[in-house]
N, CA, C and O of each residue as an XYZ file, in Angstrom:
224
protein
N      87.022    123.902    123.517
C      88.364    123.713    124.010
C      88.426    122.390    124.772
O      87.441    121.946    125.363
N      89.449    121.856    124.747
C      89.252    120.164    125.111
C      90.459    120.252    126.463
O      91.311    121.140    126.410
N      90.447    119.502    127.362
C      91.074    119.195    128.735
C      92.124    118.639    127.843
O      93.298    118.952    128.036
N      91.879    118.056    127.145
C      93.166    116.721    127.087
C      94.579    117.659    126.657
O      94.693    118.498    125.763
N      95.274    117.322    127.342
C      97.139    117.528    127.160
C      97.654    117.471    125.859
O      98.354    118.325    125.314
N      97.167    116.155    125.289
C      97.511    115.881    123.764
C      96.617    114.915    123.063
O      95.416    115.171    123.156
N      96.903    114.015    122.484
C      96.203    113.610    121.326
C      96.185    112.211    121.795
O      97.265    111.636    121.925
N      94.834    111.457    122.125
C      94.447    110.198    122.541
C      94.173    109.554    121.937
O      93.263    109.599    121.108
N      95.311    108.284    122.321
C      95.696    107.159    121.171
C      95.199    106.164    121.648
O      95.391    105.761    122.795
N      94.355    105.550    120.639
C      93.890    103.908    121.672
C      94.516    103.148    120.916
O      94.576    103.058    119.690
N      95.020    102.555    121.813
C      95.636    100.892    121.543
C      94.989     99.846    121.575
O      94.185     99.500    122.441
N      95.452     99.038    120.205
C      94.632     97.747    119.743
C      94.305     96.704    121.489
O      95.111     96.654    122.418
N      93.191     96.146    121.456
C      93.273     95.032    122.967
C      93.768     93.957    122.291
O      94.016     93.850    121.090
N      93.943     92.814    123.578
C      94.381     91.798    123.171
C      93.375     90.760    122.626
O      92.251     90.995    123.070
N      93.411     89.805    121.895
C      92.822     88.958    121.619
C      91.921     87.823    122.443
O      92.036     87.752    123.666
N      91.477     87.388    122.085
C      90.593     86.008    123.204
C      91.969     85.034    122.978
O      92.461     84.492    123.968
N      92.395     84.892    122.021
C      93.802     83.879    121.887
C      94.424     84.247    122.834
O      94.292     83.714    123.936
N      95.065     85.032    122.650
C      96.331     85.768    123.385
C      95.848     85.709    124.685
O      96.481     85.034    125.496
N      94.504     86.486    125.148
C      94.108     86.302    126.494
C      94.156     85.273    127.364
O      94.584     85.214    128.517
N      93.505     84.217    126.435
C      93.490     82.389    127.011
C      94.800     82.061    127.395
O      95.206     81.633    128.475
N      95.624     82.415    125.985
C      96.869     81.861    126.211
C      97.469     82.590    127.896
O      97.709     81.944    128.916
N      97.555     83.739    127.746
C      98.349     84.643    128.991
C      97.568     84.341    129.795
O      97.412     83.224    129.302
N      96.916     84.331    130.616
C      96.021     84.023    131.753
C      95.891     82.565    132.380
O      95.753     82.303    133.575
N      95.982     81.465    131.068
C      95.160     80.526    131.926
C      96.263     79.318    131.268
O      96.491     78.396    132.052
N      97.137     79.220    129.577
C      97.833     78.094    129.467
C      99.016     78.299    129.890
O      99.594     77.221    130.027
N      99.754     79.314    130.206
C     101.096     80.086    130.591
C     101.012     79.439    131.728
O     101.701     78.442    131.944
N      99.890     80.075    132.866
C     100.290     79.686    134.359
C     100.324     78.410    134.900
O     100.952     77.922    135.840
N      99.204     77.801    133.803
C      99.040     75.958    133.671
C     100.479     75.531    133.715
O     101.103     74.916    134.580
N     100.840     76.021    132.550
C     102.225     74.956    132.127
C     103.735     75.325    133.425
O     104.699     74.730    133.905
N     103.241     76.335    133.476
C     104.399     76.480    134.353
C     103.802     75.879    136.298
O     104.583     75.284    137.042
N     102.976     76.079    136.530
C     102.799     75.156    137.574
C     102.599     73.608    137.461
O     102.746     72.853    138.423
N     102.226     73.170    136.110
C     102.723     71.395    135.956
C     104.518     71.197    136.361
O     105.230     70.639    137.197
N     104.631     72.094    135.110
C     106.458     72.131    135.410
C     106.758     71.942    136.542
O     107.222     70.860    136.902
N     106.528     73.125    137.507
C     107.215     73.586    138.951
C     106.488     72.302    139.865
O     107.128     71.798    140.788
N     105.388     71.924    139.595
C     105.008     70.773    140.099
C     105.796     69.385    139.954
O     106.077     68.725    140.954
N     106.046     69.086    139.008
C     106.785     67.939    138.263
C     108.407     67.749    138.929
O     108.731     66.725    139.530
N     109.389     68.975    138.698
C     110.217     69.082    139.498
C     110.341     69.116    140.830
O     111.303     68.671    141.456
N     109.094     69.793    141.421
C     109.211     69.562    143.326
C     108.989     67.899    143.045
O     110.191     67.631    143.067
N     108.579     67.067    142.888
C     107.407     65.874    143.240
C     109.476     65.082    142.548
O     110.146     64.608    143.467
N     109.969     65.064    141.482
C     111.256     64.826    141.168
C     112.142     64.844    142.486
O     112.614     63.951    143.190
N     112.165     65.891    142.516
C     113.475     66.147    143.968
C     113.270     65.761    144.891
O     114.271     65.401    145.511
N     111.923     65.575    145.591
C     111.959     64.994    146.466
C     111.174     63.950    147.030
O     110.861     63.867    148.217
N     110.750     62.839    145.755
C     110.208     61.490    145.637
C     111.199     60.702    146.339
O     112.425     60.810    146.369
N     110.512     59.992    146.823
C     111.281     58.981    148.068
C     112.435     58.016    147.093
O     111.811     57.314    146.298
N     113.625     57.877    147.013
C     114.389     57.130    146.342
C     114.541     55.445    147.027
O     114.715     55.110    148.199
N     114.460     54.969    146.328
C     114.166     53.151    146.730
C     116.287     52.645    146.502
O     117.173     52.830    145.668
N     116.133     52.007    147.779
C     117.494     51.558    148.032
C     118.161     50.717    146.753
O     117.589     49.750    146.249
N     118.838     50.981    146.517
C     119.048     49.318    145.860
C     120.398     48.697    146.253
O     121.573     49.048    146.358
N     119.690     47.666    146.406
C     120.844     46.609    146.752
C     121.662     46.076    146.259
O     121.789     46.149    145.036
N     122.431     45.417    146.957
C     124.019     45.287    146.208
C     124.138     43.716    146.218
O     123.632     43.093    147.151
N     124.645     43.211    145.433
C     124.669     41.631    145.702
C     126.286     41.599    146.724
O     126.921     40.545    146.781
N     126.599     42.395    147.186
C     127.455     42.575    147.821
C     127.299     42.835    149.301
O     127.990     42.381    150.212
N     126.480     43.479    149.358
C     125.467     44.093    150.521
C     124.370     42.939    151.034
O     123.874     43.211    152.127
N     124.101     42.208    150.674
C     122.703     41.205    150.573
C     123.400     39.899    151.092
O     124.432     39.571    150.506
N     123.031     39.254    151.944
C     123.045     37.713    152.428
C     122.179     36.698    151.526
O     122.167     37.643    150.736
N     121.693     36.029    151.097
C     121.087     34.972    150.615
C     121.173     33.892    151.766
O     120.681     32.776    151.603
């Protein structure tokens, strides 16, 4: 007579692909991203001048 409730199904694992990918190029790309945009927004912006604004 067996404990089990019902009938135990194993499910396929994931791949070494799939793994690499989910774990390690997913979180890569999205912290370059989120990196790229902070370092965007708030890179120091350089004045520019106006030949209007400017003495010679």
């Amino acid at each position: 007579m067996s404990r089990n409730e019902g009938p135990i199904v194993e499910l396929p694992g994931i791949s070494v692909i799939e793994t690499v990918v989910t774990f390690f190029v997913i979180p890569t790309v999205m912290f370059v991203v989120i990196s790229v945009l902070a370092y965007a927004m708030s890179k120091p912006r350089t004045a520019k001048t106006s030949t209007l604004t400017t003495i010679e």
